[in-house]
C-alpha positions, 0 to 999 in steps of 0.5 A: 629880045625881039628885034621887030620891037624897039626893046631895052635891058637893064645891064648896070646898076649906078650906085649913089655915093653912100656906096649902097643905094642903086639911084638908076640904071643903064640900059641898052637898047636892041638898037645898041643905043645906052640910056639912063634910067634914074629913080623917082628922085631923078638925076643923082650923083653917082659913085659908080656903076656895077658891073662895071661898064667899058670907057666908051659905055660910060662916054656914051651916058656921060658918066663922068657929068654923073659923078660931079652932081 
């Protein structure tokens, strides 16, 4: 990444709950910030993530607000 450039790498997929469809991504920002991308359909529950992301990561995107859709 170029750290003059605001810039984001995708380093989690989120996985819906038929355990096969990738419903978004997590990326992380050069900042350090996390986001969520979602696919067209949008926001979706989510069964998990792979790989799998640290507790303080999943806080951050509020992980668990994801899981109860």
């Amino acid at each position: 990444m170029n750290e003059d450039e605001v810039e984001a790498v995708a380093i989690a997929n989120l996985i819906g709950t038929d355990e096969r469809s990738v419903v978004g991504w997590v990326y992380q920002w050069n900042t350090g910030a996390l986001a969520v991308r979602w696919v067209v359909n949008g926001p979706q529950r989510v069964s998990r993530c792979q790989p799998d992301l640290s507790h303080g990561q999943k806080r951050e995107i509020d992980f668990e607000r994801w899981t109860k859709l």
